[in-house]
Structures are given as structure tokens and as C-alpha cells.
N, CA, C and O of each residue as an XYZ file, in Angstrom:
772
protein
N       0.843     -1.154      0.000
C       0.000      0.000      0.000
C       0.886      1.213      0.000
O       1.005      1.917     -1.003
N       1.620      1.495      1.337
C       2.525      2.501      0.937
C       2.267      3.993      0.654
O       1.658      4.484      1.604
N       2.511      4.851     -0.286
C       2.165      6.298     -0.296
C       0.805      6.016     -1.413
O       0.813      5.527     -2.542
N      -0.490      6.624     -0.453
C      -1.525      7.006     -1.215
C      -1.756      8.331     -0.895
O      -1.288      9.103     -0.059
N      -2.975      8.440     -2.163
C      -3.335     10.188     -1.818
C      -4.332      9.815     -2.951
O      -4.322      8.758     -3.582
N      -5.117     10.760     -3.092
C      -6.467     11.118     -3.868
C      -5.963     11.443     -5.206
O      -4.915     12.082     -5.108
N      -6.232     11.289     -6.123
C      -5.882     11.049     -7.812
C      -7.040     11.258     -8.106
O      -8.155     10.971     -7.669
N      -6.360     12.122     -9.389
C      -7.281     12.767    -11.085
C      -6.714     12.655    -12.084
O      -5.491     12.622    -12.220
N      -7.524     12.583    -12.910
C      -7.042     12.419    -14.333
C      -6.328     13.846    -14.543
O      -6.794     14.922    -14.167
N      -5.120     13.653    -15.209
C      -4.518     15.219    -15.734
C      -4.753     15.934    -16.675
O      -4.756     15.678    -17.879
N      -4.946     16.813    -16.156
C      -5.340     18.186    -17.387
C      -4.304     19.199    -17.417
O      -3.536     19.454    -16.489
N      -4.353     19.931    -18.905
C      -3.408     20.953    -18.553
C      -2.335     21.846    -17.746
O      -1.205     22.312    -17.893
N      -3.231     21.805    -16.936
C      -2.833     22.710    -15.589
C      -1.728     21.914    -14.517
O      -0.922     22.436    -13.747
N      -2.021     20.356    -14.785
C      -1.303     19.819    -14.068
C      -0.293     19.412    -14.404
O       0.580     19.016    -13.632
N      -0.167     19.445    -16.395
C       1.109     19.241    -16.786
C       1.973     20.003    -16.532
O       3.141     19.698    -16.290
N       1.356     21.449    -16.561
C       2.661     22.611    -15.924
C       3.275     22.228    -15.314
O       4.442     21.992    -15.625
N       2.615     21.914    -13.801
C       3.138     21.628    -12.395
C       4.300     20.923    -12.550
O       5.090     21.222    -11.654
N       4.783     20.017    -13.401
C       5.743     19.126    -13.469
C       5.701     17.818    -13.483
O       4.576     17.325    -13.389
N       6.717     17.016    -13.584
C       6.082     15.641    -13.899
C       5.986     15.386    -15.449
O       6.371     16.136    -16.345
N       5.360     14.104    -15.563
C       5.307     14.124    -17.071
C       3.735     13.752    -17.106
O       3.249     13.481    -16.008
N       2.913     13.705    -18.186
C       1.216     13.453    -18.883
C       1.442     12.137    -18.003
O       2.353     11.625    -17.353
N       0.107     11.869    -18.343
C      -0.417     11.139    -17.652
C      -0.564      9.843    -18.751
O      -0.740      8.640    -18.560
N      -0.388     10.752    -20.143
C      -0.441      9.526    -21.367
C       1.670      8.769    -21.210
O       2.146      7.648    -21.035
N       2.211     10.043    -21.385
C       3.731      9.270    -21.337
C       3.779      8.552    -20.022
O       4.291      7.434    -19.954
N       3.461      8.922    -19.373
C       3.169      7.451    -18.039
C       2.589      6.334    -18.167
O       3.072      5.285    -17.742
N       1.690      6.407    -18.657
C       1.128      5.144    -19.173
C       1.777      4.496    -20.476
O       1.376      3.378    -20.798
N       2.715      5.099    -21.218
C       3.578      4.626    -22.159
C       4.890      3.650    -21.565
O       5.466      2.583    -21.779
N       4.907      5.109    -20.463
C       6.235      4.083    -19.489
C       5.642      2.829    -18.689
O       6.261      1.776    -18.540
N       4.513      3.053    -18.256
C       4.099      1.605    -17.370
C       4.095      1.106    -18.483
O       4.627      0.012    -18.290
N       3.801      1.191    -19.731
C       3.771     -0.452    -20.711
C       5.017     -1.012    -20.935
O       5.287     -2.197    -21.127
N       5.971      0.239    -20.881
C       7.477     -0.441    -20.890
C       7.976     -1.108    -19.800
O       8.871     -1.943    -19.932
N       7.391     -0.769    -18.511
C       7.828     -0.979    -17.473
C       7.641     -2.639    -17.560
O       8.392     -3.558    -17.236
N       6.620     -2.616    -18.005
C       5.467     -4.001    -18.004
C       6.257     -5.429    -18.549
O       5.990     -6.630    -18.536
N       7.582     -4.426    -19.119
C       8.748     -5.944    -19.950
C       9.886     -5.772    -19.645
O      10.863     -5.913    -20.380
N       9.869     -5.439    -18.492
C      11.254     -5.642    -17.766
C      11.030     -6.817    -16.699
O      10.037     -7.105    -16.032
N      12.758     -7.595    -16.800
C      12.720     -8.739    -16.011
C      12.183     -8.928    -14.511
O      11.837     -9.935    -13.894
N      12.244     -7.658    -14.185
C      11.757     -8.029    -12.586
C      10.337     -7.964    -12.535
O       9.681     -8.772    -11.876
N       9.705     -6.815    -13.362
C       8.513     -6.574    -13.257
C       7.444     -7.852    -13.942
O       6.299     -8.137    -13.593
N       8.106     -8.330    -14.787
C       7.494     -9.731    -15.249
C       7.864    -10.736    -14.286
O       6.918    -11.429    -13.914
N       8.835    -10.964    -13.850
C       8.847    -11.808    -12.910
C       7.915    -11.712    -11.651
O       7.208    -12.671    -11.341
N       7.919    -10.645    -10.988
C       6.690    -10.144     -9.829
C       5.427    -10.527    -10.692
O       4.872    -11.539    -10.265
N       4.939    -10.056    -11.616
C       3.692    -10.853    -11.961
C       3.695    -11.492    -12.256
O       2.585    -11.651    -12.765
N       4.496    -12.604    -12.457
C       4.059    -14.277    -12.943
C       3.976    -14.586    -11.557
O       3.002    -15.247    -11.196
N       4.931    -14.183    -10.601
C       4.834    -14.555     -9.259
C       2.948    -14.340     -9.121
O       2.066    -15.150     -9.406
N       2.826    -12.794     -8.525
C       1.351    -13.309     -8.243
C       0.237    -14.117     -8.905
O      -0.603    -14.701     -8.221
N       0.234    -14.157    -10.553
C      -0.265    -15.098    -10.689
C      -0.027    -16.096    -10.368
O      -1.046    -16.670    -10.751
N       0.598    -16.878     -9.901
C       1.056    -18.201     -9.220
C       0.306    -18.200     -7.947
O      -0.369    -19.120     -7.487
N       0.509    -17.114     -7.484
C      -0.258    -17.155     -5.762
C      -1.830    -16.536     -6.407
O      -2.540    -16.134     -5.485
N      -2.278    -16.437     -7.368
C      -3.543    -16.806     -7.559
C      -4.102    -14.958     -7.587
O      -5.290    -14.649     -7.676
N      -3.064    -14.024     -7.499
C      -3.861    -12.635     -7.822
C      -3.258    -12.097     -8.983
O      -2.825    -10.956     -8.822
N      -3.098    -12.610    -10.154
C      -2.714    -12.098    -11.243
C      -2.759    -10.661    -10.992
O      -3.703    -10.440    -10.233
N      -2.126     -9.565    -11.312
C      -2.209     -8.254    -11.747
C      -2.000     -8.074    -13.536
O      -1.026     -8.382    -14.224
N      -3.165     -7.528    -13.894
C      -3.095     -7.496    -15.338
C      -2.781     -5.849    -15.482
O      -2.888     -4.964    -14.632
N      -2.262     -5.766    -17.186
C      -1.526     -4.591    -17.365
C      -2.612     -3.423    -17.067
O      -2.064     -2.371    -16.740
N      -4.451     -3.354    -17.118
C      -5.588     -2.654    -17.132
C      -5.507     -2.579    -15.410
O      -6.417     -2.040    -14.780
N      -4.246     -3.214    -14.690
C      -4.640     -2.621    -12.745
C      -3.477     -1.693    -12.582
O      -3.179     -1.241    -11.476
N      -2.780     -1.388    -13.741
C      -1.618     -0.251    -13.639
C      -2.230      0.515    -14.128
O      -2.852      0.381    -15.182
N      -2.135      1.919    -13.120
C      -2.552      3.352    -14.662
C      -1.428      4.516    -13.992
O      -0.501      4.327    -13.204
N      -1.807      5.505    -14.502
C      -0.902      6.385    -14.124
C      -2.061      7.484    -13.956
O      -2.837      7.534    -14.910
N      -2.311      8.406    -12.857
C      -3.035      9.543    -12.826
C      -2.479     10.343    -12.153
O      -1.607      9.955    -11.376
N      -2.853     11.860    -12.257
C      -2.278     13.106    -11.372
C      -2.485     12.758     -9.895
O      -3.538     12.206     -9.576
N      -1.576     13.033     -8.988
C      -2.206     12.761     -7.549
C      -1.850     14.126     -6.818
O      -1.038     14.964     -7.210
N      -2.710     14.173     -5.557
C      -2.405     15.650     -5.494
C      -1.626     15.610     -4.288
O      -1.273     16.732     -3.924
N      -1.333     14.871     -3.719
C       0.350     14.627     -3.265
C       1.584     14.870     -3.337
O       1.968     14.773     -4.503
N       2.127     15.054     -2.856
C       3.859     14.773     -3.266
C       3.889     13.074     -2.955
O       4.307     12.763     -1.840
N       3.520     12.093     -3.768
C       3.641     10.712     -3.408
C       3.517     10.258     -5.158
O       2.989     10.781     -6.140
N       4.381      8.895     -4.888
C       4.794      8.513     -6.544
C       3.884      7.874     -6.802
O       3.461      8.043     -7.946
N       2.973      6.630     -5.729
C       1.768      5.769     -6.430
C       1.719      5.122     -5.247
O       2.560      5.036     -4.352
N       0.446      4.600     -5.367
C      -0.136      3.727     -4.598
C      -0.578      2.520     -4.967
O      -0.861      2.332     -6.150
N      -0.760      1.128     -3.676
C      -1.385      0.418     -4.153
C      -2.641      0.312     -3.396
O      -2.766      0.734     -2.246
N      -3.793     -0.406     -4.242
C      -4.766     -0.065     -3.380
C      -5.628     -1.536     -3.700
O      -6.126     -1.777     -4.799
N      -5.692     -2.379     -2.622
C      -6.232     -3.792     -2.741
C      -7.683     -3.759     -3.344
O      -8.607     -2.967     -3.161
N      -7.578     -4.835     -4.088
C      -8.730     -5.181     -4.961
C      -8.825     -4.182     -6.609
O      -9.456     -4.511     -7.613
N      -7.956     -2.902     -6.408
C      -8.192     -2.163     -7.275
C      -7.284     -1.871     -8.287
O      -7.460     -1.448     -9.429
N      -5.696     -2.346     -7.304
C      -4.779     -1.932     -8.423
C      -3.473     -0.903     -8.090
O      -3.233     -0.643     -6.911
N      -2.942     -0.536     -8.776
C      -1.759      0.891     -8.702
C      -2.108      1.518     -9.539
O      -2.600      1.352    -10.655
N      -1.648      2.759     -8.559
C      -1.671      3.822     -9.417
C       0.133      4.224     -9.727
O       1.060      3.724     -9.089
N       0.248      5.020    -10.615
C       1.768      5.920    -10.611
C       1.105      7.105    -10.928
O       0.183      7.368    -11.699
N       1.818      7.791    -10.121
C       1.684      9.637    -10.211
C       2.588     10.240    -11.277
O       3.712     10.741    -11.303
N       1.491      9.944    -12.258
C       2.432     10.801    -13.185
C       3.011     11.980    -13.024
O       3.985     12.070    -13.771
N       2.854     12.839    -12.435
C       2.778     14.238    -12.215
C       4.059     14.378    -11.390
O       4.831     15.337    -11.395
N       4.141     13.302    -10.715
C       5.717     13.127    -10.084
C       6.632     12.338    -10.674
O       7.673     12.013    -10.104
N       6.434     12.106    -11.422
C       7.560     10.886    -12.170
C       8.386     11.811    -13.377
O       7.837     12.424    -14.292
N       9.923     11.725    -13.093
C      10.455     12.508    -14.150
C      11.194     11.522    -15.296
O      11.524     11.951    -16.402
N      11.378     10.296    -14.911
C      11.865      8.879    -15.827
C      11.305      7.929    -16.287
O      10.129      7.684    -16.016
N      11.877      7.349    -16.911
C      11.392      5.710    -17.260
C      11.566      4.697    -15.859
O      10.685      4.031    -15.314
N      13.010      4.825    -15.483
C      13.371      4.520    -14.117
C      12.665      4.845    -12.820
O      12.632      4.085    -11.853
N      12.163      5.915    -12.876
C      11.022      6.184    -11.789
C      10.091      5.464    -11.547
O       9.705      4.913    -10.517
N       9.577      5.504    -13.023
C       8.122      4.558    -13.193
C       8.564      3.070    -12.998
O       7.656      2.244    -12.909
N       9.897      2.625    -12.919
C      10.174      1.173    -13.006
C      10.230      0.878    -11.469
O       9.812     -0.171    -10.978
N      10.923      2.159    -10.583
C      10.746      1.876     -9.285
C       9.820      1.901     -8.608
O       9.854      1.504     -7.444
N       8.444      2.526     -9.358
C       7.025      2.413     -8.602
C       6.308      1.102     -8.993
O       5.634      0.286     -8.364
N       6.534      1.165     -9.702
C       5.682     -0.616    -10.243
C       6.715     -1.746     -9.545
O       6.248     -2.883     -9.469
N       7.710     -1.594     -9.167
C       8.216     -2.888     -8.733
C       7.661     -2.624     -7.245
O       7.059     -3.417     -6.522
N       7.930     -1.652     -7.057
C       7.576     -1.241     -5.258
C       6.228     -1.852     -4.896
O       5.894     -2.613     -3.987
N       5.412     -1.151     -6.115
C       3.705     -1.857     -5.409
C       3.456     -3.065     -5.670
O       2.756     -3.711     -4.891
N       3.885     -3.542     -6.629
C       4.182     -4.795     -7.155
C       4.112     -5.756     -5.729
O       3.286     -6.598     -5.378
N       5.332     -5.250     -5.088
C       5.746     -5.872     -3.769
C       4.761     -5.684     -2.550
O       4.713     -6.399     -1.549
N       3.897     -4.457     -2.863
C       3.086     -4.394     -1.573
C       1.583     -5.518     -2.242
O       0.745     -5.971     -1.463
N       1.538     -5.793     -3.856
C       0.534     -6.514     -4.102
C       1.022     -8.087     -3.743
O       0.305     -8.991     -3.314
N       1.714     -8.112     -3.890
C       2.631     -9.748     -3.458
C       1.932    -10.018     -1.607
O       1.042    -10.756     -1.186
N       2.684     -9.207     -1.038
C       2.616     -9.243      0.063
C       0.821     -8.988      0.528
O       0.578     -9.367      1.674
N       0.168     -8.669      0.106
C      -1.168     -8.331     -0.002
C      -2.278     -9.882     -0.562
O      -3.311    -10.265     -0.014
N      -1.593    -10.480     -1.783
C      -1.876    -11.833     -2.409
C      -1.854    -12.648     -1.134
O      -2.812    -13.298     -0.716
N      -0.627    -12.546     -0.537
C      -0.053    -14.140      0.084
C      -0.181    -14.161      1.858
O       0.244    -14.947      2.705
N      -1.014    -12.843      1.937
C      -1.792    -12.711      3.637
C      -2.659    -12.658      3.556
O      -3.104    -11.597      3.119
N      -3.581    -13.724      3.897
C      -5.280    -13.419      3.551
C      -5.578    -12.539      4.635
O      -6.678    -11.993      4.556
N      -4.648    -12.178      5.941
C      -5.408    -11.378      6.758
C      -4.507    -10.515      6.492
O      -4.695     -9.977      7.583
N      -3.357     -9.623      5.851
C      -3.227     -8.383      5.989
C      -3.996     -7.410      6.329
O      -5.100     -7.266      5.805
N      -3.670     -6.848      6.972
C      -4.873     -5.355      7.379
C      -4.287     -3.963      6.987
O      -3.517     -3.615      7.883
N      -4.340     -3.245      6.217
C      -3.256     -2.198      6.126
C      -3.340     -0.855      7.279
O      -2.490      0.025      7.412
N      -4.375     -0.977      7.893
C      -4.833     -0.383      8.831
C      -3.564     -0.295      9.849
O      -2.992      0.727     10.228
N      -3.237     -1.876     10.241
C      -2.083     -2.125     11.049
C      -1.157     -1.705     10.635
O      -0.759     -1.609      9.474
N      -0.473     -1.238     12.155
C       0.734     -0.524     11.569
C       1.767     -1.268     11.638
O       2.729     -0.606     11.250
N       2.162     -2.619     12.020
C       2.944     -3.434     11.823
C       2.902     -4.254     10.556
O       3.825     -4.836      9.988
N       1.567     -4.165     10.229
C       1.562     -4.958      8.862
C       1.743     -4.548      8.093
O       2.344     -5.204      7.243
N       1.276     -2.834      7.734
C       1.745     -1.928      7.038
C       3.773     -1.663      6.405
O       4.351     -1.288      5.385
N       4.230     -2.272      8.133
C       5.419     -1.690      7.547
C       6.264     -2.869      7.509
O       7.399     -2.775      7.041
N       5.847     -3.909      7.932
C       5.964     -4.872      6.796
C       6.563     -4.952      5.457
O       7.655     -5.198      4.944
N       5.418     -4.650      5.133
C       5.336     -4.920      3.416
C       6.313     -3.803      2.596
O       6.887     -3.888      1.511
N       6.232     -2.524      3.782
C       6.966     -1.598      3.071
C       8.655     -1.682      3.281
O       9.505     -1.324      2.465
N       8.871     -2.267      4.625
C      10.457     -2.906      4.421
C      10.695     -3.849      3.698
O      11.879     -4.000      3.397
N       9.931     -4.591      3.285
C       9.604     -5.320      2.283
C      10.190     -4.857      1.163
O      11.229     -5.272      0.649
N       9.355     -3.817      0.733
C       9.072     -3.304     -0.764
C      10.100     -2.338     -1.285
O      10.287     -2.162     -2.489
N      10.578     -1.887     -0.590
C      11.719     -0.858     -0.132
C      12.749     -1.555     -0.547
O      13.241     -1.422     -1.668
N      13.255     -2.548      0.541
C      14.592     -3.471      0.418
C      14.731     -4.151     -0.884
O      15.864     -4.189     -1.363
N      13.561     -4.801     -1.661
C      13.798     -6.048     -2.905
C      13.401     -5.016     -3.978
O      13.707     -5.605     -5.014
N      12.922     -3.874     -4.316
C      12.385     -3.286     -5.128
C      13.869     -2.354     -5.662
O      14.061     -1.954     -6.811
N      14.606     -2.203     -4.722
C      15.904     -1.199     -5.322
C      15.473      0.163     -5.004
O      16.291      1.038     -5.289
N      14.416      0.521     -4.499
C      14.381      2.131     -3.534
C      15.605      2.617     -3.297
O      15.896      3.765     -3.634
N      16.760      1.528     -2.484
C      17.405      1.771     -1.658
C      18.677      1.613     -2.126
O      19.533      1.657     -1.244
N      19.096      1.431     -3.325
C      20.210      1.561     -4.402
C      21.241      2.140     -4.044
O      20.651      3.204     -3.853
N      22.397      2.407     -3.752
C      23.203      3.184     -3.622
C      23.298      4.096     -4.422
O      23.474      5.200     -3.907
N      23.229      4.044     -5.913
C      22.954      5.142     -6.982
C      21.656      5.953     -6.210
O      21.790      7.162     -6.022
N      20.763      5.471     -5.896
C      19.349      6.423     -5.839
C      19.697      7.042     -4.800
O      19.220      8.150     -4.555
N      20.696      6.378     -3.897
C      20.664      7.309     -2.725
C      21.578      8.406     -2.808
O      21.186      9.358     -2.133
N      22.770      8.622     -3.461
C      23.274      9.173     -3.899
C      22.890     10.089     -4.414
O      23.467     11.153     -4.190
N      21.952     10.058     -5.161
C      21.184     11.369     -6.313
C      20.127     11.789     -5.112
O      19.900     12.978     -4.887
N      19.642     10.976     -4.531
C      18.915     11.940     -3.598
C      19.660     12.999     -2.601
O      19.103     13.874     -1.937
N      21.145     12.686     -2.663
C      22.168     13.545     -1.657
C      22.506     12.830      0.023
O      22.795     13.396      1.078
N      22.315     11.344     -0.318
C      22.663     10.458      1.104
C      23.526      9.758      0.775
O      23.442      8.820     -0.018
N      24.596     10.186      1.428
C      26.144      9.989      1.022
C      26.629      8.787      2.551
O      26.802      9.066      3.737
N      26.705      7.608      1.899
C      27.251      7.070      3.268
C      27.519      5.950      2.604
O      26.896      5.561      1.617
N      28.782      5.205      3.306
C      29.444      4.387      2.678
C      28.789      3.035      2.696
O      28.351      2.377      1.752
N      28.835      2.657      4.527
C      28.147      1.728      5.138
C      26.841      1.985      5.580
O      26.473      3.099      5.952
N      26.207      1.096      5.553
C      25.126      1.128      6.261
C      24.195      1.914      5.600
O      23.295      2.297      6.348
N      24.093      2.353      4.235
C      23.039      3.196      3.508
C      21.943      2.321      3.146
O      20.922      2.913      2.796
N      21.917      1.406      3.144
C      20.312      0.465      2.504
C      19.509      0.477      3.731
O      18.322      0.788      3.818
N      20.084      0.203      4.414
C      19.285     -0.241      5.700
C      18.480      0.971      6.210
O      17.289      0.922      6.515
N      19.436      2.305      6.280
C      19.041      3.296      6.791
C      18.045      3.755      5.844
O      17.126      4.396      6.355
N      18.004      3.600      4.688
C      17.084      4.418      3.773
C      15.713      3.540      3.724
O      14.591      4.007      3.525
N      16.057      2.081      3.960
C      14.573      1.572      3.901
C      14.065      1.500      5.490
O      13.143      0.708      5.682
N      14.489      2.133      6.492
C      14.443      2.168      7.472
C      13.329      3.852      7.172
O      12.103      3.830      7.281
N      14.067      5.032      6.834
C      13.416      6.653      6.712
C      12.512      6.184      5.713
O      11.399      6.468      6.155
N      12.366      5.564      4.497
C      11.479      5.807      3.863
C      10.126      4.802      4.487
O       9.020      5.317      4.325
N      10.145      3.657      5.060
C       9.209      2.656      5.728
C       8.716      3.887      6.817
O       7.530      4.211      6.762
N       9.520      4.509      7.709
C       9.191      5.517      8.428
C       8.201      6.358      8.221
O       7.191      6.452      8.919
N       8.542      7.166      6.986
C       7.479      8.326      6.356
C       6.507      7.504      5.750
O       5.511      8.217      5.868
N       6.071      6.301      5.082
C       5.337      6.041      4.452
C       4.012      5.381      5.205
O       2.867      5.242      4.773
N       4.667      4.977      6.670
C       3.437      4.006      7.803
C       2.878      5.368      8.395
O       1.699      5.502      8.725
N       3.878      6.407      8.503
C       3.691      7.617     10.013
C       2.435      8.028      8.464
O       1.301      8.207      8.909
N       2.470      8.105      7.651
C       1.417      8.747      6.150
C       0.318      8.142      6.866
O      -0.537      9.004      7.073
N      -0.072      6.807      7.414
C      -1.149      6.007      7.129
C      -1.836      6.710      8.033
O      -1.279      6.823      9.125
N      -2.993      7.271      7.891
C      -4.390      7.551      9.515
C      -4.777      7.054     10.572
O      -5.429      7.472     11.529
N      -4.158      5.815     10.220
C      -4.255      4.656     11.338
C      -2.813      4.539     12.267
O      -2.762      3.729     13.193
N      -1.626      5.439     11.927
C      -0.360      5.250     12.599
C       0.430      6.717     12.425
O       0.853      7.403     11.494
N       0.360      6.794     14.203
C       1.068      7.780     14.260
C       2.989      7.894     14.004
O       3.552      6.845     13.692
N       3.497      8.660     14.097
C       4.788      8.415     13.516
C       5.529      7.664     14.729
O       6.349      6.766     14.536
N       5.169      8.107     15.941
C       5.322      6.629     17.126
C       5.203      5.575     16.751
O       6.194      4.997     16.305
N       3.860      4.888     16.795
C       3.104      3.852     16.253
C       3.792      3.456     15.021
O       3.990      2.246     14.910
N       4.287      4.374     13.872
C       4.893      3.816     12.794
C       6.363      2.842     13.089
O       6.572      1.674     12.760
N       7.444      4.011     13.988
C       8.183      4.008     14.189
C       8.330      2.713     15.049
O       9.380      2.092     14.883
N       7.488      2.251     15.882
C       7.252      1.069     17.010
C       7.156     -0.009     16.115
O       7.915     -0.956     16.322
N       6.287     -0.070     15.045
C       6.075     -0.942     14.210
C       7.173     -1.530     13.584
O       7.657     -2.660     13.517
N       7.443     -0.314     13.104
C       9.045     -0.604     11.840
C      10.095     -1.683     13.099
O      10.260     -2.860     12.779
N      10.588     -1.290     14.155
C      11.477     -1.900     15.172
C      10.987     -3.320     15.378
O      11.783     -4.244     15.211
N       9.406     -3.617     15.821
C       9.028     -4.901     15.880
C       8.967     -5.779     14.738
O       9.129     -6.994     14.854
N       8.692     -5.087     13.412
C       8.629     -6.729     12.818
C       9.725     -6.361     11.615
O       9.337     -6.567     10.464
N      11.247     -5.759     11.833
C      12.013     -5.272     10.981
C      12.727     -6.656     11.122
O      12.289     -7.252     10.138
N      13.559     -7.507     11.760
C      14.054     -8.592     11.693
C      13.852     -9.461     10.617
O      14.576     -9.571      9.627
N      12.363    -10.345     10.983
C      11.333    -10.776      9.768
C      11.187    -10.577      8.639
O      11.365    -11.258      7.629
N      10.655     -9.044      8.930
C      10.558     -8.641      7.304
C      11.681     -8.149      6.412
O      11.614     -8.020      5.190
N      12.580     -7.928      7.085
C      13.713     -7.289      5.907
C      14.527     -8.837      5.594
O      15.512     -8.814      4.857
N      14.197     -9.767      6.015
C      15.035    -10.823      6.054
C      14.107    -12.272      5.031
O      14.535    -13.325      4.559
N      12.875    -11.705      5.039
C      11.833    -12.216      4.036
C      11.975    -11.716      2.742
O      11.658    -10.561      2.457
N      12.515    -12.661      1.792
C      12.891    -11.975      0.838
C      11.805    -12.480     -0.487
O      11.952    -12.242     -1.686
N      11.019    -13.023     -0.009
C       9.941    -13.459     -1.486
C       9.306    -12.716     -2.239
O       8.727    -11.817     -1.631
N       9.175    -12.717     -3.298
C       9.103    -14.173     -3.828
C      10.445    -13.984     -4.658
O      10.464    -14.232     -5.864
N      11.182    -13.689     -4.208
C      12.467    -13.861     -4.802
C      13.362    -14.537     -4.010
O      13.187    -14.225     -2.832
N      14.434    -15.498     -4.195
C      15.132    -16.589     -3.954
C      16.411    -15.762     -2.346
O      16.857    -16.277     -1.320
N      16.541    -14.362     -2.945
C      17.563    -13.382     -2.535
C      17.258    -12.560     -2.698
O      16.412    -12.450     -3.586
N      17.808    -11.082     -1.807
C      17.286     -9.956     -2.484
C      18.331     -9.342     -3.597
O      19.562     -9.318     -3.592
N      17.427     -8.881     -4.501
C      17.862     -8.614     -5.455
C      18.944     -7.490     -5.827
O      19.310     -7.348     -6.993
């Protein structure tokens, strides 16, 4: 689940704002759609029985500062409006990808919970490449050792303390209790990647 927010279709006004259309986003999710990992994550859930077909990706304006969401039963979104790459869009579809995996293969996930919540997002964070040394770098987090951990550590942080149901305590409590587990759960991949 991860960063949601309320989404519109883009109009004019929002192409200004920055970002790219909402059509070249949806050009990039089709590219996104044939890359090895991202095909691999969906053959995975089809296997665990929730196929994601290419019509549960779209791309719409969100009025956020947030890249996409996933949202059970319905799908992802990518924020076009925030996405300045091809690579962007490859790191949001693998990301939700991972919160739909993790969503498939718990019949009781609750996203409500804030342990389950951050879960999925140390999860999604760690195997998705969020936490790249290149990405962290361009974001201006310069550290030799110990940079993956810490970044899927701040970004799991901001993304549970987001949820209505978890305060940044509550987020923060969460992330500590089931960080062992989950950063060490590496499916449906063999290793993390």
C-alpha cells in the first residue's frame, strides 16, 4: 500500500506543475510491463492466484507529493505528475508490485495495522531497489556503510507515520518490531535482489 493520496485524471494545468502526462506514463508503465523483474513479480502473483493485469496499472495526477499507490482489490496507481523517468516509473511498479505480493499471500493483511503496514513496506523498499546506492546518492545520502538499511528504514518511516491509522510513534514502534522478519523475508524472490 505505501504512499496514497487522492488522484485525477490530468489536465493541462497539471502538466505545468511538473512531472510528465499522464499519457507518457502510461507509455512508461507499458514499458515498465517488460522488464525482467517486473514480469517476474507478476508471474509470481499469478502463481499465488492474484494475477495483476496490465488494465490494474494506470498512471493519474495525484495531489500529493507521493509517486503511487497500491490499493487492494483495485490496483496501482503511478503519479504521473511526479515521475520525471522511465526509471522512476520502473521503481514504482516494482515497489507496489511488492506491496501486491505481500497483499496476495496474507489473507489477513490489514493495512490499517501498523505493523503490517510496515511490513510490506520494508519489504518493498529493500527487494524493489528504492534503496540503491545510486538512488541514494542522487537523492544527496552519502554514506558508505550502512546506507540500505538506513534508507529503507526513513522511507518505511514516512510512508506508515502517512497512514491515519499510525502515528509516527506507532509507525516508528512498528518498523522496530517486525524489521528482523521482514527485511530478512525476501519473497518471492530466492535473494534480495
Amino acid at each position: 500500500m505505501g504512499e496514497q493520496g487522492s488522484a485525477a485524471e490530468k489536465g493541462p494545468a497539471a502538466a505545468a506543475a511538473g512531472g510528465i502526462s499522464v499519457e507518457e506514463c502510461d507509455d512508461m508503465i507499458q514499458k515498465s510491463l517488460k522488464t525482467p523483474t517486473v514480469k517476474f513479480l507478476r508471474e509470481r502473483l499469478a502463481k499465488a492466484g492474484c494475477s495483476v493485469g496490465p488494465d490494474m496499472i494506470r498512471a493519474v495526477t495525484c495531489d500529493k507529493q507521493i509517486t503511487g499507490g497500491y490499493v487492494p482489490g483495485k490496483g496501482i496507481i503511478v503519479c504521473s505528475n511526479n515521475m520525471r523517468s522511465q526509471d522512476d516509473v520502473n521503481q514504482v511498479v516494482k515497489h507496489k508490485l511488492i506491496n501486491a505480493y505481500d497483499d496476495c499471500r496474507a489473507a489477513n493483511l490489514n493495512w490499517a495495522n501498523c505493523a503490517h503496514h510496515a511490513c510490506s513496506e520494508i519489504r518493498a523498499n529493500h527487494l524493489s531497489g528504492d534503496c540503491h546506492y545510486k538512488r541514494e546518492l542522487l537523492r544527496g545520502n552519502v554514506k558508505i556503510r550502512g546506507h540500505e538499511q538506513e534508507c529503507v528504514r526513513r522511507r518505511v518511516l514516512k510512508a506508515v507515520a502517512a497512514n491515519p491509522h499510525c502515528s509516527e510513534v506507532a509507525a516508528s514502534d512498528a518498523m522496530d518490531a517486525v524489521w528482523d522478519i521482514c527485511y530478512n523475508d525476501t519473497q518471492p524472490f530466492d535473494r534480495a535482489p
